[in-house]
C-alpha positions in Angstrom: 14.5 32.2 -20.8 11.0 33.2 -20.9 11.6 35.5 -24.1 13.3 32.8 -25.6 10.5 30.3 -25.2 8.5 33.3 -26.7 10.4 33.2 -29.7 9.7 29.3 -30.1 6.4 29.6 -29.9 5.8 32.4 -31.9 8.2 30.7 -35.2 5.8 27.3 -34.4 2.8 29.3 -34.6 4.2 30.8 -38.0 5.3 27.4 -39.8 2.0 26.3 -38.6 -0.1 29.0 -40.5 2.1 28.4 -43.7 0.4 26.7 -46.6 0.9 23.2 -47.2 2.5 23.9 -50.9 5.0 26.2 -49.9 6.8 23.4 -47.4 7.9 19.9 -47.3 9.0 18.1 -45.2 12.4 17.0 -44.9 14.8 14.5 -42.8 15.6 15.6 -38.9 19.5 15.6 -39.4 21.6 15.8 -36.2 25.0 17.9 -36.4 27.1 18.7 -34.0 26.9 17.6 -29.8 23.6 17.4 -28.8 22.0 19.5 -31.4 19.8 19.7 -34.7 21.6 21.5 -36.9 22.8 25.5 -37.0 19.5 26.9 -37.3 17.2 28.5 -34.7 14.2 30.7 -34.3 14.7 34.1 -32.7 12.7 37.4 -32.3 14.3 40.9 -33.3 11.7 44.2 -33.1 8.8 41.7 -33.0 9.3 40.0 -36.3 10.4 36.8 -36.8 13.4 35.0 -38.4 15.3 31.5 -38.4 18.9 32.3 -38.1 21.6 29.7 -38.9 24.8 29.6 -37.3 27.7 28.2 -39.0 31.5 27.2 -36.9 33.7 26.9 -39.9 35.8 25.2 -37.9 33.6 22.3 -37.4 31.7 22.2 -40.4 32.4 23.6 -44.3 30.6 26.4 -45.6 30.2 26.4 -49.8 28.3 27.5 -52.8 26.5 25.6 -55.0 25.3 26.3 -58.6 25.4 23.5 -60.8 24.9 19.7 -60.3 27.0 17.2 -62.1 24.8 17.2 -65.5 25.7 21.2 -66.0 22.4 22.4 -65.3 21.4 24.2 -62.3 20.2 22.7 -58.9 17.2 25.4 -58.9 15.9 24.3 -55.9 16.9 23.3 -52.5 15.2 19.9 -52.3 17.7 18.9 -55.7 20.9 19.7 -53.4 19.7 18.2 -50.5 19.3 15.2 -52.5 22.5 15.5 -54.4 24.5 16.4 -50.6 22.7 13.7 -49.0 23.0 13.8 -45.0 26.7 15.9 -44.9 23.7 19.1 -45.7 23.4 20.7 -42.5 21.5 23.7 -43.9 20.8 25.5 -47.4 19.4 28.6 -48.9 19.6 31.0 -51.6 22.8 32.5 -52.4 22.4 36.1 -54.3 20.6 37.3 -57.4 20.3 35.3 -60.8 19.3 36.2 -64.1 16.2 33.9 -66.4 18.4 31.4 -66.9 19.6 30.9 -63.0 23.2 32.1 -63.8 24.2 34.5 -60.8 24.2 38.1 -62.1 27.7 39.2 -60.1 30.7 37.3 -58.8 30.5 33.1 -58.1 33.4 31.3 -57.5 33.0 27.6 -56.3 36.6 25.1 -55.3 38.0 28.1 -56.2 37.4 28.3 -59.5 36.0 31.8 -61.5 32.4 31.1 -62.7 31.3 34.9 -63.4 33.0 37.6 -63.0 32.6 40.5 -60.7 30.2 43.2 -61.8 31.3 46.9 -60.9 28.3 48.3 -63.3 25.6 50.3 -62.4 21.6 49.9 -62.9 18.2 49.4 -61.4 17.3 46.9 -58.6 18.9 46.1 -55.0 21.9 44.8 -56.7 22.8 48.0 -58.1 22.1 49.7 -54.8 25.8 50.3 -54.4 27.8 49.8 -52.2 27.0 46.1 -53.0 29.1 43.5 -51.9 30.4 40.0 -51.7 30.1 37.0 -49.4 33.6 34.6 -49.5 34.7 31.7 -47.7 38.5 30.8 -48.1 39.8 27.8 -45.9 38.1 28.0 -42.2 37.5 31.5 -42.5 35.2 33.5 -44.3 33.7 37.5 -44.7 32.0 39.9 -46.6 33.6 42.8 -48.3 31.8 45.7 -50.1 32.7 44.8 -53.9 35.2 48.0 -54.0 37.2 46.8 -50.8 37.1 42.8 -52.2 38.6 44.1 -55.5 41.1 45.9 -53.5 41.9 42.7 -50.9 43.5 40.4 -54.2 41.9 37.5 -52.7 41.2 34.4 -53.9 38.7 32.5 -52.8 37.4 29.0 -52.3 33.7 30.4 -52.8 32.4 33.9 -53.2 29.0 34.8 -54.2 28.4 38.7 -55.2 24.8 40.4 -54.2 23.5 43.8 -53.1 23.2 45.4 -51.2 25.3 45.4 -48.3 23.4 45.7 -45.0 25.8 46.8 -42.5 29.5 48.3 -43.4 32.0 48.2 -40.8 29.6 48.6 -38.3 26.9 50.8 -40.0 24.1 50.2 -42.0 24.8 51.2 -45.6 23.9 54.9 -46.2 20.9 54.4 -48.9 18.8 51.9 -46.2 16.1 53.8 -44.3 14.9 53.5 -40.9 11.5 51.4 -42.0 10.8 51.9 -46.0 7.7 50.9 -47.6 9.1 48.0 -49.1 8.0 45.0 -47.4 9.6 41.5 -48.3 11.0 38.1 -46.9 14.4 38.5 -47.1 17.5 36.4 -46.2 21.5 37.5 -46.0 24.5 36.6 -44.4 26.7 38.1 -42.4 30.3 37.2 -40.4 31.8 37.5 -36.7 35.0 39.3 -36.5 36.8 36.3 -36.0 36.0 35.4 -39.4 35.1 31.6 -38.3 31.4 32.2 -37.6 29.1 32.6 -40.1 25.6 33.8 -39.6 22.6 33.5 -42.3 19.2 34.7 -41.4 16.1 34.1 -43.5 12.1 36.4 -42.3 9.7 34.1 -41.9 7.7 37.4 -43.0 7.8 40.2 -44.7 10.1 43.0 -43.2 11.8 45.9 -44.0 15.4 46.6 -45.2 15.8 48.6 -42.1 14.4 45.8 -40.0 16.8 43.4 -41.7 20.1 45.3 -41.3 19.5 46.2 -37.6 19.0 41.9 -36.8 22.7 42.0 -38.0 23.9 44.9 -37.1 22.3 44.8 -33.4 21.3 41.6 -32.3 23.8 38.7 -34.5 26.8 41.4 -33.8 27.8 41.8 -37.5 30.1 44.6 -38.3 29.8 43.3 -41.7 26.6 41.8 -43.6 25.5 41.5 -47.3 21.8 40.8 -48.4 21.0 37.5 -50.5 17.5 38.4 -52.0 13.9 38.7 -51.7 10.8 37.2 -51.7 12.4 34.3 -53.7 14.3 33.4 -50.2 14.2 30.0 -49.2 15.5 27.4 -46.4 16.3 23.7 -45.9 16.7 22.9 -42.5 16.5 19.4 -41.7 16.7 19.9 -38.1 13.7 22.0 -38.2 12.3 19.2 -40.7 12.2 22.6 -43.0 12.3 22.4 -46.9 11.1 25.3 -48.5 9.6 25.8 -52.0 10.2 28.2 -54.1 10.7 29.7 -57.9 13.5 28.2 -59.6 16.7 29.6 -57.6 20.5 30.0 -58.8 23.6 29.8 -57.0 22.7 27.9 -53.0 24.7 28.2 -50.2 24.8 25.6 -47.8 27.1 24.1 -44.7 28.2 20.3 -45.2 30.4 18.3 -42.9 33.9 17.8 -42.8 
């Protein structure tokens, strides 16, 4: 109890000390029996993070690109006006190119947006093995991109990023213990039941070691996919949490059902 109180107080201190223009405020939305909405505040190796959990069985988790005049969302505050109240929780859904269009696999309702990218080149995406996030009915999971190509499936919503974090039960082979790259990062990552859903945001800058071990240790992920970085972004009524941000591409975001 007392080092969950810790973690409370130490993700209030943080929201406190961040600037005015990088928040705003948003509407307290209650979900679920008794609660504000799927996300929390916890502590992992001393650094901070809001972690969102998802029961796809109570609540529907889906991607989001482009709004009903074609053009992207490109922020969060856009789709939580669009979603209205049934918008549990948002955040950024994998890598984009200049003109917001995701850079790998997106499939929303099913539907083929971009296709799967198997190239190679610079940047985390490339990082192989990358991988892909999915959602098909009340179930969902993330694959590395070779073993989702293999799998046939076809989704409801898939989102393609890199790299993974954790594979089967390890992190991925090309992650170091604690490399010099320092960024706040978000990912997702899925229970072996494949009907929890977990999505973690830093509220600070960490490592990808750090990151990978909050999924592989302490959420309990045998399986777990990074979004992005330092772009990464959170709506989170409950915590009266709208982030700012550059202009985004594809969201991902729990509504009701």
């Amino acid at each position: 109890m007392r080092s969950r109180l810790a973690g409370f107080i130490a993700f209030a201190a943080i929201v406190a000390a961040v600037p005015a223009a990088a928040r705003e405020p948003a509407p307290a939305a209650q979900t679920g029996s008794g609660t504000k909405g799927p996300c929390r505040a916890a502590l992992s190796e001393g650094e901070s993070y809001t972690i969102c959990v998802v029961d796809l069985k109570r609540e529907r988790v889906r991607l989001f690109w482009l709004g009903r005049d074609g053009a992207p969302y490109a922020s969060l505050s856009s789709l939580a006006r669009a979603q209205g109240s049934a918008l549990s929780f948002a955040m950024n859904a994998g890598m984009y190119d200049a003109d917001q269009a995701p850079v790998g696999l997106y499939v929303e309702d099913g539907r083929e947006m971009k296709r799967v990218s198997t190239a190679n080149g610079p940047g985390n995406f490339h990082l192989k093995p990358n991988g892909i996030f999915y959602v098909k009915g009340d179930k969902a999971g993330v694959l590395d991109t070779a073993h989702y190509l293999k799998a046939r499936l076809k989704p409801d919503f898939a989102t393609q990023s890199g790299p993974m974090l954790v594979i089967d039960g390890k992190i991925h082979p090309k992650i170091s213990e604690d490399g010099p790259s320092q960024k706040v990062r978000n990912g997702v990552g899925v229970r072996d039941d494949g009907r929890t859903a977990i999505f973690a945001i830093s509220e600070r800058p960490v490592s990808f070691g750090a990151f990978a071990r909050l999924f592989k240790d302490d959420l309990g992920c045998r399986n777990a996919l990074f979004l992005d970085g330092s772009v990464s972004s959170l709506y989170a009524p409950g915590l009266g949490r709208s982030d700012l941000s550059r202009p985004l591409g594809p969201l991902v975001g729990a509504v009701s059902r």
